[in-house]
ChimeraX commands (.cxc) that place a marker at each C-alpha (Angstrom):
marker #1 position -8.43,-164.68,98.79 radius 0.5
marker #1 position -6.93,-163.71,102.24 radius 0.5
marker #1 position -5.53,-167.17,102.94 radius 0.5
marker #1 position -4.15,-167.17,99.62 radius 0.5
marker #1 position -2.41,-163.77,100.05 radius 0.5
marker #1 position -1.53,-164.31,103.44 radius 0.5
marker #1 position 0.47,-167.93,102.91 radius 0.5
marker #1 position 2.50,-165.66,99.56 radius 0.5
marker #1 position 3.50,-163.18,102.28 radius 0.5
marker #1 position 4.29,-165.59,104.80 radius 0.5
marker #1 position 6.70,-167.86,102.16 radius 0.5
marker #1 position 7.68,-164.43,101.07 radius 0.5
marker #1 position 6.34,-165.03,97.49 radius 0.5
marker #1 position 4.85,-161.11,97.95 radius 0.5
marker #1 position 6.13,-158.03,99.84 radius 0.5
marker #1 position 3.85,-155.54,101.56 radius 0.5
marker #1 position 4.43,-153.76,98.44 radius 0.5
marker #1 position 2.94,-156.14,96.48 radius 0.5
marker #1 position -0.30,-156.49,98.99 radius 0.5
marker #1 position -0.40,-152.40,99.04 radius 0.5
marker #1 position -0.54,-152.60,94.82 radius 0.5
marker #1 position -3.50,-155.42,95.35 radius 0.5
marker #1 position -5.72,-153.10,97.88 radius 0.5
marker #1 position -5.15,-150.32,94.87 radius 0.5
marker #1 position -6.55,-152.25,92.79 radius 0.5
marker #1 position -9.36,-153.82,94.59 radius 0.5
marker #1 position -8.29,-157.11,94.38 radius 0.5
marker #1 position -7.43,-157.22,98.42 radius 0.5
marker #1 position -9.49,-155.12,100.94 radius 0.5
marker #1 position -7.46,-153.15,103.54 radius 0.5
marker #1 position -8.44,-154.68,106.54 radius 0.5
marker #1 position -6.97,-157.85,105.25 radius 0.5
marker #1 position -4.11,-156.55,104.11 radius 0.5
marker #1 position -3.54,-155.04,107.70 radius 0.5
marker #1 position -4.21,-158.57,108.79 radius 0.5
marker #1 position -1.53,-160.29,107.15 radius 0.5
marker #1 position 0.85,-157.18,108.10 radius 0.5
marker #1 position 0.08,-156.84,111.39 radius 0.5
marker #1 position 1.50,-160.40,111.61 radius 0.5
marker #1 position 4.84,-159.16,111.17 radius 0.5
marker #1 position 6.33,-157.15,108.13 radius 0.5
marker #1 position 9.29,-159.45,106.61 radius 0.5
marker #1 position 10.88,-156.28,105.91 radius 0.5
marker #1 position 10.89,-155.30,108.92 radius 0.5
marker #1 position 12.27,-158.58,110.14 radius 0.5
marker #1 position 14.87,-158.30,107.52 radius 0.5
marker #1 position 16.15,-154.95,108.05 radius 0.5
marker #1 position 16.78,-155.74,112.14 radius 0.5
marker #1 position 18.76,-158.72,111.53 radius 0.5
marker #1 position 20.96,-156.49,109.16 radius 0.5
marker #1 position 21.53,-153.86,112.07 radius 0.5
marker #1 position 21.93,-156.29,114.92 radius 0.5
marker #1 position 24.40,-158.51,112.42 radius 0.5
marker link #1:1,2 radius 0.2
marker link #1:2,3 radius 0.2
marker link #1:3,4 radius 0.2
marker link #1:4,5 radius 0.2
marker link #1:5,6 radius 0.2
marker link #1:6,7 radius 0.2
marker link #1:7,8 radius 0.2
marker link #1:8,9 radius 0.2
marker link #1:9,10 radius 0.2
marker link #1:10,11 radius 0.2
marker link #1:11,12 radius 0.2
marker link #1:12,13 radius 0.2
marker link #1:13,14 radius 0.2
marker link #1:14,15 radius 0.2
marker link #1:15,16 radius 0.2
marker link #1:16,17 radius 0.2
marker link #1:17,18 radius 0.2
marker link #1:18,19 radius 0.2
marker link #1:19,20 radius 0.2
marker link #1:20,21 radius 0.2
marker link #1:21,22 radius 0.2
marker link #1:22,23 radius 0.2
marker link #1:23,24 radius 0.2
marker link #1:24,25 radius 0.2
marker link #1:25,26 radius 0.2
marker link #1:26,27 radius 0.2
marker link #1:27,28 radius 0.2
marker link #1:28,29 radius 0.2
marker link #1:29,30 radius 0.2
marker link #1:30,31 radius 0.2
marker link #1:31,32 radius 0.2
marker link #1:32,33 radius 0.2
marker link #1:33,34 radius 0.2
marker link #1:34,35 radius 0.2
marker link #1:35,36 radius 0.2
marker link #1:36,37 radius 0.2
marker link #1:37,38 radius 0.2
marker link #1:38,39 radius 0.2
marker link #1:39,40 radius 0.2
marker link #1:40,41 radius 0.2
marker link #1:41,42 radius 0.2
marker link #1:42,43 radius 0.2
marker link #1:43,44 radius 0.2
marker link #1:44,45 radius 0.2
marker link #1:45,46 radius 0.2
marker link #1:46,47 radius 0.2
marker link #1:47,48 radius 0.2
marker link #1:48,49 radius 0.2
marker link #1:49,50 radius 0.2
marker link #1:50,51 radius 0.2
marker link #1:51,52 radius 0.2
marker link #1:52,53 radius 0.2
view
C-alpha cells in the first residue's frame, strides 16, 4: 500500500492530512507515512512559494 499512497501524495491526490487520518485508522503504518513525508510536504512547498511570490 505504500507505493500506492506515496504516488496519491506525490500527484497530490492526498494531503499529509489525509495520510495522518490513514495511520489513525490503521490502514497506513507510521513509518511509511514518515516515508512519503519526509520526501517533501507539498504544503510546505506550497506555502514558500506564496511567501517568496
Amino acid at each position: 500500500m505504500f507505493e500506492i499512497y506515496k504516488m496519491e501524495y506525490d500527484f497530490e491526490f492526498i494531503t499529509a492530512a489525509d495520510l495522518k487520518l490513514y495511520v489513525g485508522m490503521g490502514i497506513l503504518s507510521q513509518p511509511d507515512c514518515d516515508k512519503i513525508l519526509g520526501d517533501g510536504s507539498h504544503e510546505e512547498s506550497n506555502e514558500k512559494a506564496e511567501v517568496q511570490a
